[in-house]
mmCIF file of the N, C-alpha and C atoms, coordinates in Angstrom:
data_MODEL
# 
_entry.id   MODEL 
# 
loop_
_atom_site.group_PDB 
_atom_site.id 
_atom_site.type_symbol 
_atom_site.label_atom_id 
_atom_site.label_alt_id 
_atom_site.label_comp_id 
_atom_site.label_asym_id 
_atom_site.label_entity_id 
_atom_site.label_seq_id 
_atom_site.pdbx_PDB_ins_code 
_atom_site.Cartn_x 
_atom_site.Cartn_y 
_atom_site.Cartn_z 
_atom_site.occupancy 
_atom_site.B_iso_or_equiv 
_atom_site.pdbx_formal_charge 
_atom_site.auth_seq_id 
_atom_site.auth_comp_id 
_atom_site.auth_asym_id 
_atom_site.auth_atom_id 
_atom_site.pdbx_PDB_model_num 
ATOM 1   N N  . UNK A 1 1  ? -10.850 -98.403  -12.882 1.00 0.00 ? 1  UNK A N  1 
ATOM 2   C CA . UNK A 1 1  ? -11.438 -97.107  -12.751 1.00 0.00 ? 1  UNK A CA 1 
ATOM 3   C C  . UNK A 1 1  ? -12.127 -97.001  -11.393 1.00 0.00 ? 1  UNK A C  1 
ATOM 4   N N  . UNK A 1 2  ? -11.868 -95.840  -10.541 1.00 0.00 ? 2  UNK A N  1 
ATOM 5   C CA . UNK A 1 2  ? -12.471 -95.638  -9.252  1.00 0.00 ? 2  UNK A CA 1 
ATOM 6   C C  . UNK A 1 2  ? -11.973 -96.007  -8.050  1.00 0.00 ? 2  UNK A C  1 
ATOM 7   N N  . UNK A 1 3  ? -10.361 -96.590  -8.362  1.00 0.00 ? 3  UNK A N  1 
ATOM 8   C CA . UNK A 1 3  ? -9.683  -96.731  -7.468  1.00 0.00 ? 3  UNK A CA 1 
ATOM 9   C C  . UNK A 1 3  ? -8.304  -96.488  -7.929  1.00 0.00 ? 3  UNK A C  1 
ATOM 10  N N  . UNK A 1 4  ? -8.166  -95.563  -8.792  1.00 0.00 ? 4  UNK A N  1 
ATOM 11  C CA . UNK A 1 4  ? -6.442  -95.399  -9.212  1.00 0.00 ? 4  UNK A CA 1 
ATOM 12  C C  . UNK A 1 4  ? -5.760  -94.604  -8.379  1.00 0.00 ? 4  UNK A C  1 
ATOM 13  N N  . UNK A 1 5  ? -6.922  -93.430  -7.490  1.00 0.00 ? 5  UNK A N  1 
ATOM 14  C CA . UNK A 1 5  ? -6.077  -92.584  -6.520  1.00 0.00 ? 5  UNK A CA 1 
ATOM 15  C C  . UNK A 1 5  ? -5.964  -92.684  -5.368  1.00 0.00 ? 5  UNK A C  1 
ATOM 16  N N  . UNK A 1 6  ? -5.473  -92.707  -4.686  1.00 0.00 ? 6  UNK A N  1 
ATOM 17  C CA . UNK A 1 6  ? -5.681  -92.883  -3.090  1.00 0.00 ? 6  UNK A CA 1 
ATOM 18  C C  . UNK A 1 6  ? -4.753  -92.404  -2.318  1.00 0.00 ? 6  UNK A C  1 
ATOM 19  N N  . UNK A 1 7  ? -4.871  -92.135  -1.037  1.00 0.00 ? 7  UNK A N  1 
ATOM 20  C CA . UNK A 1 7  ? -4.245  -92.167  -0.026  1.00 0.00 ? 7  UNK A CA 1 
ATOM 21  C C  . UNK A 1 7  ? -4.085  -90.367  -0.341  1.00 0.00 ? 7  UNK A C  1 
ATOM 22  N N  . UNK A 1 8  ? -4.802  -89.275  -1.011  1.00 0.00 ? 8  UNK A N  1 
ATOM 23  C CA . UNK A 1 8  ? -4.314  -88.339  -1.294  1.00 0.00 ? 8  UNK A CA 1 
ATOM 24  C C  . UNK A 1 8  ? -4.088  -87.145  -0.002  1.00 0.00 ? 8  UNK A C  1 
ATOM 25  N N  . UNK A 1 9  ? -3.246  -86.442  0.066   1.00 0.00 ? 9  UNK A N  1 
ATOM 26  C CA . UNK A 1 9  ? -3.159  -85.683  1.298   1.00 0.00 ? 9  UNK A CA 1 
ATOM 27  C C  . UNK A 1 9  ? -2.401  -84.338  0.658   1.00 0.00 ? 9  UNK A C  1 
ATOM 28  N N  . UNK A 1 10 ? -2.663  -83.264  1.670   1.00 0.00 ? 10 UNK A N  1 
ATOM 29  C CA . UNK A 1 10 ? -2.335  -81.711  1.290   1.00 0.00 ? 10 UNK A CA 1 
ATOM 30  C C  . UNK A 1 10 ? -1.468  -81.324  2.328   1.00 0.00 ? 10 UNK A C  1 
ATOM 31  N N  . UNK A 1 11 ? -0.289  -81.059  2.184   1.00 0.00 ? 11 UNK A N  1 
ATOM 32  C CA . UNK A 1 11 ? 0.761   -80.404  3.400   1.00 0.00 ? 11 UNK A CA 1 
ATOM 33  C C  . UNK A 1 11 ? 0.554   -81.426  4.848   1.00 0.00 ? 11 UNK A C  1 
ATOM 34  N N  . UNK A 1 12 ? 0.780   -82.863  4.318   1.00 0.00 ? 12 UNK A N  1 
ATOM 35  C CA . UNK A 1 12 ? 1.127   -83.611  5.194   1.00 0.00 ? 12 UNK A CA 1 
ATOM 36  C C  . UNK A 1 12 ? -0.362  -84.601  5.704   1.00 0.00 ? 12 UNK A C  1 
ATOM 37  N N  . UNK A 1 13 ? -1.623  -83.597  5.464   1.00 0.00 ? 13 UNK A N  1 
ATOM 38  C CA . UNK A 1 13 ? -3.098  -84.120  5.799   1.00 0.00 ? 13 UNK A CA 1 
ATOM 39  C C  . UNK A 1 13 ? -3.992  -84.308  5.090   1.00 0.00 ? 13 UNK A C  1 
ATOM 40  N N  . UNK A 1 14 ? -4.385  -85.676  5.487   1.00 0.00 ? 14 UNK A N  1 
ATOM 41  C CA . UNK A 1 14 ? -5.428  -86.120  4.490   1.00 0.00 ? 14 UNK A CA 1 
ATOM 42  C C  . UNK A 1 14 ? -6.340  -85.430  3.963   1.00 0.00 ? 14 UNK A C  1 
ATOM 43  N N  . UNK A 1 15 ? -6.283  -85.568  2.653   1.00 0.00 ? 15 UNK A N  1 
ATOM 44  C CA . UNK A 1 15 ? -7.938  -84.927  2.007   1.00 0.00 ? 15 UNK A CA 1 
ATOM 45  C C  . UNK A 1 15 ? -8.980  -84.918  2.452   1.00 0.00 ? 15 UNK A C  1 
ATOM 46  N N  . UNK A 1 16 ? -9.871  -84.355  2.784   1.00 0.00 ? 16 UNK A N  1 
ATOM 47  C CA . UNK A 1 16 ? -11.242 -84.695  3.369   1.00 0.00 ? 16 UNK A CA 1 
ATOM 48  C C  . UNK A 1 16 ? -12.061 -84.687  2.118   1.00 0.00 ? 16 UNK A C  1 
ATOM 49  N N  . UNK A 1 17 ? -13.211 -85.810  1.969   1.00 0.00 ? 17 UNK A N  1 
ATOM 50  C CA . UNK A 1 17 ? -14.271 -85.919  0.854   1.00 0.00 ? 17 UNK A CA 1 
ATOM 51  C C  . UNK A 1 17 ? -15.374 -84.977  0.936   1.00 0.00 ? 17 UNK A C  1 
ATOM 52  N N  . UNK A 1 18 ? -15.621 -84.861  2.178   1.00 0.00 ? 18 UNK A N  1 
ATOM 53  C CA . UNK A 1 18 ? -16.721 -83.699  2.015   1.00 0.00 ? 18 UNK A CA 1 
ATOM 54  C C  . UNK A 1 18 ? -16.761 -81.777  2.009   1.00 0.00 ? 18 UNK A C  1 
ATOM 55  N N  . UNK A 1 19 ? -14.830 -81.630  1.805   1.00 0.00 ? 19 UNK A N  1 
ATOM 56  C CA . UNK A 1 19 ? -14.073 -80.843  1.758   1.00 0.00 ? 19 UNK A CA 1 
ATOM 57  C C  . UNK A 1 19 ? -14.077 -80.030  0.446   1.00 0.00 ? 19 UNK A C  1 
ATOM 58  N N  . UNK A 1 20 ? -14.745 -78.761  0.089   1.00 0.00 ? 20 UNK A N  1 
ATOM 59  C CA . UNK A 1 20 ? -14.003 -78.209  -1.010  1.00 0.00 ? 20 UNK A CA 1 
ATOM 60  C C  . UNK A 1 20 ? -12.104 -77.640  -0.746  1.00 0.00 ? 20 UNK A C  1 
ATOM 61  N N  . UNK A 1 21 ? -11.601 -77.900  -2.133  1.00 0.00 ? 21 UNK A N  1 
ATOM 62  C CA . UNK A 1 21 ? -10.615 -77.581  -2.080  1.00 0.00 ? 21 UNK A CA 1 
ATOM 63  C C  . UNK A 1 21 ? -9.877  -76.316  -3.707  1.00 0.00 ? 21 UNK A C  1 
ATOM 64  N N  . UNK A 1 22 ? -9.750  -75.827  -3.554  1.00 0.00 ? 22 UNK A N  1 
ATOM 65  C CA . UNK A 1 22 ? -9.359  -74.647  -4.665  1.00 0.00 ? 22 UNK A CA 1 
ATOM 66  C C  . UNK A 1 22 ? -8.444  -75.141  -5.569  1.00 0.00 ? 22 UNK A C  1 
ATOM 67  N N  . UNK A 1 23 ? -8.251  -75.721  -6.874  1.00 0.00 ? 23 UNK A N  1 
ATOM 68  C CA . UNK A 1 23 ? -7.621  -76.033  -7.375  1.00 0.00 ? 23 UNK A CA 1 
ATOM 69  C C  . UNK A 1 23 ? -7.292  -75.438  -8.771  1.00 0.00 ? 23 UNK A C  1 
ATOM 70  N N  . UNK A 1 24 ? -6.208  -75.026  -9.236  1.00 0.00 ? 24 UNK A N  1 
ATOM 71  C CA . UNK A 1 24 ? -6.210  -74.495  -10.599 1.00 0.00 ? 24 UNK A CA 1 
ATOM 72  C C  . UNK A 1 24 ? -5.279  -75.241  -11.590 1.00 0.00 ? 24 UNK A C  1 
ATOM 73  N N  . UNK A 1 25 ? -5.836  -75.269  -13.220 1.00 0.00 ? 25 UNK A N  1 
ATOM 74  C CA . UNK A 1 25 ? -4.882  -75.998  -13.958 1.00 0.00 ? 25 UNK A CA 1 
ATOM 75  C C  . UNK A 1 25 ? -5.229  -75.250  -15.798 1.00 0.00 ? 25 UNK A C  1 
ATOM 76  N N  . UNK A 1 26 ? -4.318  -76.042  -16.288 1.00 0.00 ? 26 UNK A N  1 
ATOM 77  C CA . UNK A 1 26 ? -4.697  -75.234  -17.656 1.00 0.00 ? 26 UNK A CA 1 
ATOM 78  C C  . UNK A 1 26 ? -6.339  -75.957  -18.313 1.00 0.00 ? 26 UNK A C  1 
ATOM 79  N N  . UNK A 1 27 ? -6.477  -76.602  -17.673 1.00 0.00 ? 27 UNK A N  1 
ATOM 80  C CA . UNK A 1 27 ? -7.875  -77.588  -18.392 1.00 0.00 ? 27 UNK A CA 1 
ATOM 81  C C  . UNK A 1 27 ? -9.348  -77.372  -17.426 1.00 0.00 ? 27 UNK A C  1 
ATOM 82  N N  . UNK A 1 28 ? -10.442 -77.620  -17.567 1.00 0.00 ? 28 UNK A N  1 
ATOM 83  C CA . UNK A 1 28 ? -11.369 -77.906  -16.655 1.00 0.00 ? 28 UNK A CA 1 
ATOM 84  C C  . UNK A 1 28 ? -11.111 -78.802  -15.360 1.00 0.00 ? 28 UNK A C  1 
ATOM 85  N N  . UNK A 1 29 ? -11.667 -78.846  -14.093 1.00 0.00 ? 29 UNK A N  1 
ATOM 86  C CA . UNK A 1 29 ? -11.361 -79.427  -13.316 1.00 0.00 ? 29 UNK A CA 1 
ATOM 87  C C  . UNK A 1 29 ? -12.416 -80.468  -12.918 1.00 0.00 ? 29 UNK A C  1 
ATOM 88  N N  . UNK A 1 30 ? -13.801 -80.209  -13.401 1.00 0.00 ? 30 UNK A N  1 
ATOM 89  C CA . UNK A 1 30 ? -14.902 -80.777  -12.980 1.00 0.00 ? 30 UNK A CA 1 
ATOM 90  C C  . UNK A 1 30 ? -16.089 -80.055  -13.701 1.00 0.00 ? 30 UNK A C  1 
ATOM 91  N N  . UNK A 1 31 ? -17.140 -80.615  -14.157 1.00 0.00 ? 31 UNK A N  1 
ATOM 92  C CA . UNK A 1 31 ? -17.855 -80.413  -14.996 1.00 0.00 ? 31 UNK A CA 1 
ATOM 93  C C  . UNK A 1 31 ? -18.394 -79.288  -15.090 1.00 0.00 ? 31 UNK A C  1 
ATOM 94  N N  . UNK A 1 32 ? -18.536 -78.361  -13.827 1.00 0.00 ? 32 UNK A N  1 
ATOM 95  C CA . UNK A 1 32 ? -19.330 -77.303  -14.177 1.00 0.00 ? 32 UNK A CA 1 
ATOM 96  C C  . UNK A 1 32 ? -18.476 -76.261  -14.313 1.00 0.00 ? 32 UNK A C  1 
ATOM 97  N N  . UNK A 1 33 ? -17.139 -76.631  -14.386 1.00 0.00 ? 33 UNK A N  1 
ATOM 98  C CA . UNK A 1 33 ? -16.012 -75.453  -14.965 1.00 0.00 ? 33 UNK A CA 1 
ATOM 99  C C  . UNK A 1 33 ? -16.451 -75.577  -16.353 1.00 0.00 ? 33 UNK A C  1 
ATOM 100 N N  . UNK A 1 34 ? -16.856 -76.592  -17.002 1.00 0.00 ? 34 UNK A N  1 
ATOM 101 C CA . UNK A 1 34 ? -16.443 -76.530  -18.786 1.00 0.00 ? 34 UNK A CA 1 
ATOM 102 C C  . UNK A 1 34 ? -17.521 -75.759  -19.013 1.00 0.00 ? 34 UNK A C  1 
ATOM 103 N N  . UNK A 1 35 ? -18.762 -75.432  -18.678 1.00 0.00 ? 35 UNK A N  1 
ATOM 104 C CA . UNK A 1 35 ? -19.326 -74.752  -19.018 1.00 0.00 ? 35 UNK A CA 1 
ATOM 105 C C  . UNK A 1 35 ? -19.792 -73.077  -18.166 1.00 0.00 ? 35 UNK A C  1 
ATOM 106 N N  . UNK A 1 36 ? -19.402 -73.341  -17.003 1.00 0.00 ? 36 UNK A N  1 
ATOM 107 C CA . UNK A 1 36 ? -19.093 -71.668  -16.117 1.00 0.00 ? 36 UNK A CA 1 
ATOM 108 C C  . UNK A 1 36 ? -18.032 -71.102  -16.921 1.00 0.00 ? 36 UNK A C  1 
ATOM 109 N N  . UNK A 1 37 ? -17.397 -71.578  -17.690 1.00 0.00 ? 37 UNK A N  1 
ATOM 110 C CA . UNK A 1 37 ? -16.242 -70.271  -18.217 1.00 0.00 ? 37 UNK A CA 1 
ATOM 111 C C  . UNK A 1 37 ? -15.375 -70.120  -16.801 1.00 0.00 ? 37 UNK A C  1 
ATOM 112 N N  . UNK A 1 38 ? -15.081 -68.657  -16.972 1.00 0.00 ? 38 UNK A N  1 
ATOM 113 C CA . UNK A 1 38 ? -14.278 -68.341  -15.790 1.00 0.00 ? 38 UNK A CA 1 
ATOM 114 C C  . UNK A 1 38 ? -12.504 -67.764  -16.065 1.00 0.00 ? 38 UNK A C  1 
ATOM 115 N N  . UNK A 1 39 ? -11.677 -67.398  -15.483 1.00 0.00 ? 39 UNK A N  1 
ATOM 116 C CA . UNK A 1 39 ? -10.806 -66.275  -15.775 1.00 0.00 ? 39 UNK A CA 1 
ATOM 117 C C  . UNK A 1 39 ? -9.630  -67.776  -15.863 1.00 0.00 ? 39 UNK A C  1 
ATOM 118 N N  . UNK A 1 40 ? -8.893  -67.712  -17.364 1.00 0.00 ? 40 UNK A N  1 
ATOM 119 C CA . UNK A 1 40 ? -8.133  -68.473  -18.069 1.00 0.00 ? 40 UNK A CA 1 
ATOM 120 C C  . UNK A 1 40 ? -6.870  -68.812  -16.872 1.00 0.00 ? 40 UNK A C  1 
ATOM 121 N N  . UNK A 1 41 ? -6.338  -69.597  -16.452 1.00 0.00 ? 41 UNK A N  1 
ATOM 122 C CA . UNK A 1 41 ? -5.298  -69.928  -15.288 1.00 0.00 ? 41 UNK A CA 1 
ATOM 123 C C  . UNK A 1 41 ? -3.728  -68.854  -15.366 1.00 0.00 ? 41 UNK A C  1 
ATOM 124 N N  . UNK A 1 42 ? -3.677  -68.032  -16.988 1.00 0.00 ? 42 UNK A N  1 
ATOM 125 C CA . UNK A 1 42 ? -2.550  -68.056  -17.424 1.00 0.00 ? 42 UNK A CA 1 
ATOM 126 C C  . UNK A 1 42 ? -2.417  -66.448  -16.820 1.00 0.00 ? 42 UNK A C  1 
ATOM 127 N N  . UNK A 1 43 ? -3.645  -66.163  -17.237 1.00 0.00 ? 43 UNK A N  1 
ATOM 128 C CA . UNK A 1 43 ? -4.158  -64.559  -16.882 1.00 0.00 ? 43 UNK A CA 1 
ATOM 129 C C  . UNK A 1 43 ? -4.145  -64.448  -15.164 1.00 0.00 ? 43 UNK A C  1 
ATOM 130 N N  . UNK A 1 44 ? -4.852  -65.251  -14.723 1.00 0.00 ? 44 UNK A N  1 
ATOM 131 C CA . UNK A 1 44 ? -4.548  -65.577  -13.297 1.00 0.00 ? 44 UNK A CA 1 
ATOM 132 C C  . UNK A 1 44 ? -3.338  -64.950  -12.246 1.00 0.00 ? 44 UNK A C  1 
ATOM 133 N N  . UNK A 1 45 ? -2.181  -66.134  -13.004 1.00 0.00 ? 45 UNK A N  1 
ATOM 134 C CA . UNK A 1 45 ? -1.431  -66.219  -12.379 1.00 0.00 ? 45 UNK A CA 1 
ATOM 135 C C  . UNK A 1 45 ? -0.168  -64.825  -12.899 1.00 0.00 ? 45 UNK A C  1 
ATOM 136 N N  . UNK A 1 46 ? -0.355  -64.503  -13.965 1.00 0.00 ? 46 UNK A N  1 
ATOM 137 C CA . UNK A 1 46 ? 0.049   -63.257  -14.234 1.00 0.00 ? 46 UNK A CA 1 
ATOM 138 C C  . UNK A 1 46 ? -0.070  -62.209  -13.172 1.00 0.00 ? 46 UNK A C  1 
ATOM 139 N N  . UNK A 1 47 ? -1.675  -61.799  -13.313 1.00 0.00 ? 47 UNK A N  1 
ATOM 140 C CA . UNK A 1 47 ? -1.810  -60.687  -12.171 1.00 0.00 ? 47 UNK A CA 1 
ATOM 141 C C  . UNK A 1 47 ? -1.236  -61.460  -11.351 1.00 0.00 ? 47 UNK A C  1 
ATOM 142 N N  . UNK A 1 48 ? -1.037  -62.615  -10.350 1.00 0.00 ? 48 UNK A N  1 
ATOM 143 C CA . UNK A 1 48 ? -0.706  -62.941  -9.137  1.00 0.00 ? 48 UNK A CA 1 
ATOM 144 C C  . UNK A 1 48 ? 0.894   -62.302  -9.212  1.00 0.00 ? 48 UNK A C  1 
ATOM 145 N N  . UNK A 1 49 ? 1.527   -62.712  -10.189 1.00 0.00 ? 49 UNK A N  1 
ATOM 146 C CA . UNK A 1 49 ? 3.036   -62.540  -10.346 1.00 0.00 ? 49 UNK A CA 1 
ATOM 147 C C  . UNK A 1 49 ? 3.397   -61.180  -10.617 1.00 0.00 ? 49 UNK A C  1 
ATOM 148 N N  . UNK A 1 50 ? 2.484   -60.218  -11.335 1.00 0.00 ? 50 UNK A N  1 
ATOM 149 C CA . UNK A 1 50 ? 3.021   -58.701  -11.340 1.00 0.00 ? 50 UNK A CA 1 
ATOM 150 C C  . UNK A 1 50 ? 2.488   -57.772  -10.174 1.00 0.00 ? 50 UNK A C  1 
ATOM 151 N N  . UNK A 1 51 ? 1.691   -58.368  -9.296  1.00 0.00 ? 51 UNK A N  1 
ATOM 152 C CA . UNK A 1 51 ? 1.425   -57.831  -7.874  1.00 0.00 ? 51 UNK A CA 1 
ATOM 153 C C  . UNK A 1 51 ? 2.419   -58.320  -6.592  1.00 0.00 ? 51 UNK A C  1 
ATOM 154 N N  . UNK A 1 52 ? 3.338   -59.005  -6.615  1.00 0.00 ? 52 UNK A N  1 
ATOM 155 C CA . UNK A 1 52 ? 4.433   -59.747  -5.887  1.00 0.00 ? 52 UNK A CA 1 
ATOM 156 C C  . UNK A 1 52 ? 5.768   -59.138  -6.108  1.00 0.00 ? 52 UNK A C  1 
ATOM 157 N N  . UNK A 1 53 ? 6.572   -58.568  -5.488  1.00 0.00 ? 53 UNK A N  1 
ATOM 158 C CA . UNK A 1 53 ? 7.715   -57.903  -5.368  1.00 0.00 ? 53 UNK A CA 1 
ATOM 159 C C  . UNK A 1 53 ? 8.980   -59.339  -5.820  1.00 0.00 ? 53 UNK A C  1 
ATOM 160 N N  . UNK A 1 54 ? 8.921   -59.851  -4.607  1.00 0.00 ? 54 UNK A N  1 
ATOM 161 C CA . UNK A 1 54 ? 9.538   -61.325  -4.507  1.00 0.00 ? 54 UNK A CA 1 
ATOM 162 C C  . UNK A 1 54 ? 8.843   -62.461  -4.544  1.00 0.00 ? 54 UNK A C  1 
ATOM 163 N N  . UNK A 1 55 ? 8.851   -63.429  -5.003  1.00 0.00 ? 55 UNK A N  1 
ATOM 164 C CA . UNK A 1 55 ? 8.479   -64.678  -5.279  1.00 0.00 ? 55 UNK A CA 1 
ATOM 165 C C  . UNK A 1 55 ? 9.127   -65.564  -4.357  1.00 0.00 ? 55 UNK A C  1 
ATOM 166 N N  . UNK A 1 56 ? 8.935   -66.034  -3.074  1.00 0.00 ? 56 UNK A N  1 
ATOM 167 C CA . UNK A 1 56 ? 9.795   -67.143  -2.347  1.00 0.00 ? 56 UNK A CA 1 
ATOM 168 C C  . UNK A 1 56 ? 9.403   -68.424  -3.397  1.00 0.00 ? 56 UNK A C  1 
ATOM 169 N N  . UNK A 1 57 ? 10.157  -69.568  -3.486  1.00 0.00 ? 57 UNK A N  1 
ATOM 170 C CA . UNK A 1 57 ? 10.206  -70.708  -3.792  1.00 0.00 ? 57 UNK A CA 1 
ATOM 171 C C  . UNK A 1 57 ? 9.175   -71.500  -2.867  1.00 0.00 ? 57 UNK A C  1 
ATOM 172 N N  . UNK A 1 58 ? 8.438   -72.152  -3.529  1.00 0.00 ? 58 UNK A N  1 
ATOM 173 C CA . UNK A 1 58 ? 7.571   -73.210  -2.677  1.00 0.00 ? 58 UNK A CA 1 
ATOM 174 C C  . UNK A 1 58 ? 8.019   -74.119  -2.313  1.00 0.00 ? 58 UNK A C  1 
ATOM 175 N N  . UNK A 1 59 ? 7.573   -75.649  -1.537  1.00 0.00 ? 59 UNK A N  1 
ATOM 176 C CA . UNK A 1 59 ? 8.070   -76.640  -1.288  1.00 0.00 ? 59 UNK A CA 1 
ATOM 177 C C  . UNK A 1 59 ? 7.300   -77.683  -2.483  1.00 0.00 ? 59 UNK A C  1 
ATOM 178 N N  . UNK A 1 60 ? 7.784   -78.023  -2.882  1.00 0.00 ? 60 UNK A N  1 
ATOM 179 C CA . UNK A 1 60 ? 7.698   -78.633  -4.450  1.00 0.00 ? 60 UNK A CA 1 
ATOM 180 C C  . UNK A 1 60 ? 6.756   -80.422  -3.782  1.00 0.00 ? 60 UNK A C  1 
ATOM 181 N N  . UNK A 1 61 ? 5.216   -80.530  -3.520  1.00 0.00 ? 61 UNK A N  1 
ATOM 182 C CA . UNK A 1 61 ? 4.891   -81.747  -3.348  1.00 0.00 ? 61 UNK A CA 1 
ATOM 183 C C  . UNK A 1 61 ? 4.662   -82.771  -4.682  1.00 0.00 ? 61 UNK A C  1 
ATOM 184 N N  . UNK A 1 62 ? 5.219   -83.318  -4.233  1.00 0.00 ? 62 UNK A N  1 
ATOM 185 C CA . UNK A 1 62 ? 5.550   -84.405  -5.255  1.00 0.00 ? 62 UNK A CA 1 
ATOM 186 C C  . UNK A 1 62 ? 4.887   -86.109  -4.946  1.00 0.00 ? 62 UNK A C  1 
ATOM 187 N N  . UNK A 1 63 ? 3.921   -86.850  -6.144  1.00 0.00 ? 63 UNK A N  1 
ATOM 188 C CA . UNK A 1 63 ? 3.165   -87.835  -5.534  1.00 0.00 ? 63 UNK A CA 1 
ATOM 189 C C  . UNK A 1 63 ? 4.565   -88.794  -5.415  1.00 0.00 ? 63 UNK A C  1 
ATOM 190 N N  . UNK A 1 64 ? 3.621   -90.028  -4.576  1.00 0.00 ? 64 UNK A N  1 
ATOM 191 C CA . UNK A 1 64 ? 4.672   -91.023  -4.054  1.00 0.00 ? 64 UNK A CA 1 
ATOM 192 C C  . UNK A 1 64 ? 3.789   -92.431  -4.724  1.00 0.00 ? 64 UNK A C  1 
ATOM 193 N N  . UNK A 1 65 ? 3.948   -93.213  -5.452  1.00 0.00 ? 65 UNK A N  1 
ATOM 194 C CA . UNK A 1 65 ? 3.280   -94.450  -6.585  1.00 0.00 ? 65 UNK A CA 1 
ATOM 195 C C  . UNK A 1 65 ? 3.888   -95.100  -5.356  1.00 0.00 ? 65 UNK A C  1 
ATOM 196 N N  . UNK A 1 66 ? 2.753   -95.627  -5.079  1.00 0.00 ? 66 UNK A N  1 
ATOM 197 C CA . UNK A 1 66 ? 2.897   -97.165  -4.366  1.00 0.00 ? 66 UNK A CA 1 
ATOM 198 C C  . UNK A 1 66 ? 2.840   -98.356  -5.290  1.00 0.00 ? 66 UNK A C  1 
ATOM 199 N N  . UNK A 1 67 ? 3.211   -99.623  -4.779  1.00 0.00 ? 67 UNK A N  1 
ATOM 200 C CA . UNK A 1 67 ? 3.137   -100.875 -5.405  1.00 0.00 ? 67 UNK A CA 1 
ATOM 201 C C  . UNK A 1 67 ? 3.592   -100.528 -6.704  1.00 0.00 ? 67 UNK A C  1 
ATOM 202 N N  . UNK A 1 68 ? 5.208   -99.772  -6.536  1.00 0.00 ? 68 UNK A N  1 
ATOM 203 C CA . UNK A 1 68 ? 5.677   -99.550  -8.028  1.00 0.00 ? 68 UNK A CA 1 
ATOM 204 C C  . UNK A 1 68 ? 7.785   -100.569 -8.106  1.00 0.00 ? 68 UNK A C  1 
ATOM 205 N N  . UNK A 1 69 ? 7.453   -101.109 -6.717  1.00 0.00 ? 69 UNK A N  1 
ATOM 206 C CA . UNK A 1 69 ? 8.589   -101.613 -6.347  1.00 0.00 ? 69 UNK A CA 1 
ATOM 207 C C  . UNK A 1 69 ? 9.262   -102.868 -7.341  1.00 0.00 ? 69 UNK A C  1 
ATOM 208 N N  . UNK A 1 70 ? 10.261  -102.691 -7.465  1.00 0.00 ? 70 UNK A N  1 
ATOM 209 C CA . UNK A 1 70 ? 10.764  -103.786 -8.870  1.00 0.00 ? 70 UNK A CA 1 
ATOM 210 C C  . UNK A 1 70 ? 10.397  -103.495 -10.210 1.00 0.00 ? 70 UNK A C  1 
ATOM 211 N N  . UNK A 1 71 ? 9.618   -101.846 -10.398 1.00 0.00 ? 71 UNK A N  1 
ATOM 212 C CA . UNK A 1 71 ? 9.035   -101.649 -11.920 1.00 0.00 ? 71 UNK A CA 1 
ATOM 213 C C  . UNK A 1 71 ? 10.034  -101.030 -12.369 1.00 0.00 ? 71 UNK A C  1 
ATOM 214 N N  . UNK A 1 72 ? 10.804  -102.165 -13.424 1.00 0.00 ? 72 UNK A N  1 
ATOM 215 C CA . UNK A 1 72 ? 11.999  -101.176 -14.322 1.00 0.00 ? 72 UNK A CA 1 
ATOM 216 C C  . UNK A 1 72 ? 11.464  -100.115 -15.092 1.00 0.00 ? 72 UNK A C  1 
ATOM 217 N N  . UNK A 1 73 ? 10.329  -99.688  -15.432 1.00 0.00 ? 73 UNK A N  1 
ATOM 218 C CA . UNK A 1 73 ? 9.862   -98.694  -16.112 1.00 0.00 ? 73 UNK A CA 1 
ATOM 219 C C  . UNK A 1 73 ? 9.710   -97.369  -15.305 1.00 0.00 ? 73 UNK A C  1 
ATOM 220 N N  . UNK A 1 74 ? 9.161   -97.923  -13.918 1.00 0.00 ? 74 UNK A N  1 
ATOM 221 C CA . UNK A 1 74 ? 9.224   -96.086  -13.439 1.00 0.00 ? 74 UNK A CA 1 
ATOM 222 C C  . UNK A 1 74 ? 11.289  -95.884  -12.633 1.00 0.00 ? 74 UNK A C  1 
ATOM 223 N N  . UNK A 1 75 ? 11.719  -94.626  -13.020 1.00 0.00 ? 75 UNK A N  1 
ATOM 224 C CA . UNK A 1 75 ? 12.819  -94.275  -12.605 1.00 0.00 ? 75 UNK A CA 1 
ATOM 225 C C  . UNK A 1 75 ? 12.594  -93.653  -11.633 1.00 0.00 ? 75 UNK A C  1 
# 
């Protein structure tokens, strides 16, 4: 615990720690979401999607597991 993540980076650049960063998901993200409430992710992204004509495709970032080399379990 406290070292499972690392090396994390956003469109090529490192995370900064003393950086807020905007993040949305179906769950809380950090403690003072569970109790701020706040507008449900699903509702969100709705309005985002019925205010948008076209939708371009994103570039899909995807993590990279280090020290996973020779593990028959990850494919």
């Amino acid at each position: 615990m406290g070292a499972r993540i690392s090396d994390l980076a956003l469109k090529g650049k490192p995370i900064e720690a003393a950086k807020k960063y905007k993040v949305a998901g179906w769950a809380p993200v950090a403690e003072a979401a569970k109790t701020a409430g706040g507008e449900p992710i699903w509702d969100l992204m709705a309005r985002y999607l019925r205010d948008r004509k076209v939708i371009k495709p994103m570039r899909l970032e995807l993590p990279r597991l280090k020290g996973m080399d020779g593990n028959g379990g990850i494919a």
